[in-house]
C-alpha positions as CSV (number, residue, x, y, z in Angstrom):
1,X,-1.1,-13.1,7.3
2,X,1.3,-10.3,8.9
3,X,2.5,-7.5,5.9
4,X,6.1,-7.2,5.3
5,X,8.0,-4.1,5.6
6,X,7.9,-3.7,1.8
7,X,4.6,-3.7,2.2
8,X,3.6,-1.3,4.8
9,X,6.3,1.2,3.9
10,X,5.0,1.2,0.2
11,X,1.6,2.8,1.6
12,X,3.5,5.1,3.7
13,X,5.6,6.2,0.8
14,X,2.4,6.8,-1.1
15,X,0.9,8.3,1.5
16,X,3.7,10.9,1.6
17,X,3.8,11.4,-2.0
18,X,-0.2,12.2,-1.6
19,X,0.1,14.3,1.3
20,X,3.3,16.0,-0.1
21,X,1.7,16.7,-3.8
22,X,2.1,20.8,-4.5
23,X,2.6,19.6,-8.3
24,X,6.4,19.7,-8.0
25,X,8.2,16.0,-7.7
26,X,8.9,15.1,-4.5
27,X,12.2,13.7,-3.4
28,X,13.2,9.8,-1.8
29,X,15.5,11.5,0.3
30,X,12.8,13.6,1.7
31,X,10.4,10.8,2.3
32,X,13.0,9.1,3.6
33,X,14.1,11.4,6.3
34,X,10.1,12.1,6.8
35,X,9.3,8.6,7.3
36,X,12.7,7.8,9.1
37,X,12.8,4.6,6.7
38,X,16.5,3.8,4.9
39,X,16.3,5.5,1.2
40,X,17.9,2.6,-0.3
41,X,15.5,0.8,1.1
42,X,12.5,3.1,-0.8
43,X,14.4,2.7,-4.0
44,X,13.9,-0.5,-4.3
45,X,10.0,-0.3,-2.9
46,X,9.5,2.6,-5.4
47,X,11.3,0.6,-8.7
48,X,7.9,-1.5,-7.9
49,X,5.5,1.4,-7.8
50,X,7.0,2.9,-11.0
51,X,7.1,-0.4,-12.8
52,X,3.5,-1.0,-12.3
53,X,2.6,2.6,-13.2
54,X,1.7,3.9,-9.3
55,X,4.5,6.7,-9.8
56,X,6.0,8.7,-12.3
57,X,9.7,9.4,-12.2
58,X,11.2,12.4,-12.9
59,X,14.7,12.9,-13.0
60,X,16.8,16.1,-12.8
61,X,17.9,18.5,-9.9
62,X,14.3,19.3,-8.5
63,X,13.8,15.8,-9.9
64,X,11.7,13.3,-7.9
65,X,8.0,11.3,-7.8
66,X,4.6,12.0,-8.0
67,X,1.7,9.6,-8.3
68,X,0.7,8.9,-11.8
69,X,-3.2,9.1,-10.6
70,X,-5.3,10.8,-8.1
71,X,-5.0,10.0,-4.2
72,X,-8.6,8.4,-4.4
73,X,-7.9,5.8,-7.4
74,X,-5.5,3.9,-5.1
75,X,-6.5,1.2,-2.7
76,X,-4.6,0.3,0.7
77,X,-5.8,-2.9,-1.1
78,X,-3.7,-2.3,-4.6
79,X,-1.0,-1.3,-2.9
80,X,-0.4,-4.1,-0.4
81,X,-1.1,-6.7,-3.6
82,X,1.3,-5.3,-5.5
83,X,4.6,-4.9,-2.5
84,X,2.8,-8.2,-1.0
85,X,1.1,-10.5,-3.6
86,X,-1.9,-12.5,-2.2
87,X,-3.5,-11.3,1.2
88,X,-5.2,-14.2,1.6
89,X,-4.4,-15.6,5.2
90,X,-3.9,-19.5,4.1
91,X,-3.3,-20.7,0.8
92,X,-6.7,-22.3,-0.2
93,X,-8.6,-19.8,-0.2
94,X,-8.5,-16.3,-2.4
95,X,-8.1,-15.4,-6.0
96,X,-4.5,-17.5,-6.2
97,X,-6.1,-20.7,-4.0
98,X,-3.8,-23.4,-4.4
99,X,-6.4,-27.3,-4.4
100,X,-6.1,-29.0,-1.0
101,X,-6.7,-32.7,-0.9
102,X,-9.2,-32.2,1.9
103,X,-11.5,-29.4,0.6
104,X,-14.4,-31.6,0.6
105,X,-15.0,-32.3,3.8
106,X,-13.0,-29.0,5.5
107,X,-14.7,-27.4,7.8
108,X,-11.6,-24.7,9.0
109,X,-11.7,-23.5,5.4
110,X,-15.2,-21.5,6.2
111,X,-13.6,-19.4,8.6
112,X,-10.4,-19.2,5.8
113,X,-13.2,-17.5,3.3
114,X,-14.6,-15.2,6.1
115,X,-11.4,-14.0,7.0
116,X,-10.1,-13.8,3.4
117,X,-13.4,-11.7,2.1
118,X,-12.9,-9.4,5.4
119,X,-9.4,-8.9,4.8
120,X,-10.2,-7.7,1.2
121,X,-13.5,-5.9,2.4
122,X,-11.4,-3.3,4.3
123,X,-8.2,-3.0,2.0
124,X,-10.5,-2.8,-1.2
125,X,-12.6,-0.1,0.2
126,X,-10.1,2.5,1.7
127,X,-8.2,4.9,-0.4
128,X,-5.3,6.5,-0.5
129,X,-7.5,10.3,-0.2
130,X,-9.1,8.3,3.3
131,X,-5.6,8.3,4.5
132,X,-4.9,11.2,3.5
133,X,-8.0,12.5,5.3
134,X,-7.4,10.7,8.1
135,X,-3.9,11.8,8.4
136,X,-5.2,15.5,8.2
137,X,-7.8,15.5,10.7
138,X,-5.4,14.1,13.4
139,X,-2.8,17.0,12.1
140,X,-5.4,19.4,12.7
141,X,-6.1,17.8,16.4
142,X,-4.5,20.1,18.8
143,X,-3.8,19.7,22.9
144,X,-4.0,22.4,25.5
């Protein structure tokens, strides 16, 4: 499994809007220059995250986007399904599993089901406030 572009720069553009949240919408050409990613290309990654109800638009001259919830009721995990569908790393195995012919006697598909449930394991339990955090606290780091 390798995640998209669409994918990764959706949790960056979240991330922005979470870091970037003074209560005032905040612009796709400024997350755009921030992020050095193309802003038509986060107009069509945030039609997604406003369709699904991860943003709220708001149009106007200060118009812009803020997150529709708090930083810490997103998952990396909800974010990737949504820009990426499945994570699952092979297609028998995970919530979409297709049936393969040979699942009976399959050995491989053990290490499928590991690798699937770890996957998920680490998407499902960081938020977008860990980031946040985590983004914050090597801000704050400092060199002499």
């Amino acid at each position: 499994m390798k995640i998209s572009t669409k994918g990764r720069y959706a949790l960056r553009l979240m991330l922005d809007l979470a870091i970037y949240d003074t209560g005032d919408p905040v612009s796709l050409k400024d997350i755009a220059k921030r992020q050095e990613i193309s802003e038509k290309y986060l107009e069509q990654i945030i039609s997604v995250l406003n369709k699904a109800g991860f943003v709220r638009s708001i149009r106007g001259a200060s118009g812009g986007y803020v997150l529709r919830r708090k930083p810490k009721e997103y998952t990396v995990g909800d974010i990737l399904r949504l820009t990426e569908g499945s994570l699952s790393p092979v297609s028998c195995v995970g919530v979409e599993s297709e049936e393969c012919v040979r699942s009976g006697d399959c050995v491989t598909v053990m290490v499928w089901e590991k690798l699937d449930k770890a996957i998920n394991d680490v998407v499902d339990n960081i938020s977008l406030q860990d980031l946040v955090d985590w983004h914050m606290a090597q801000s704050d780091s400092y060199v002499i």
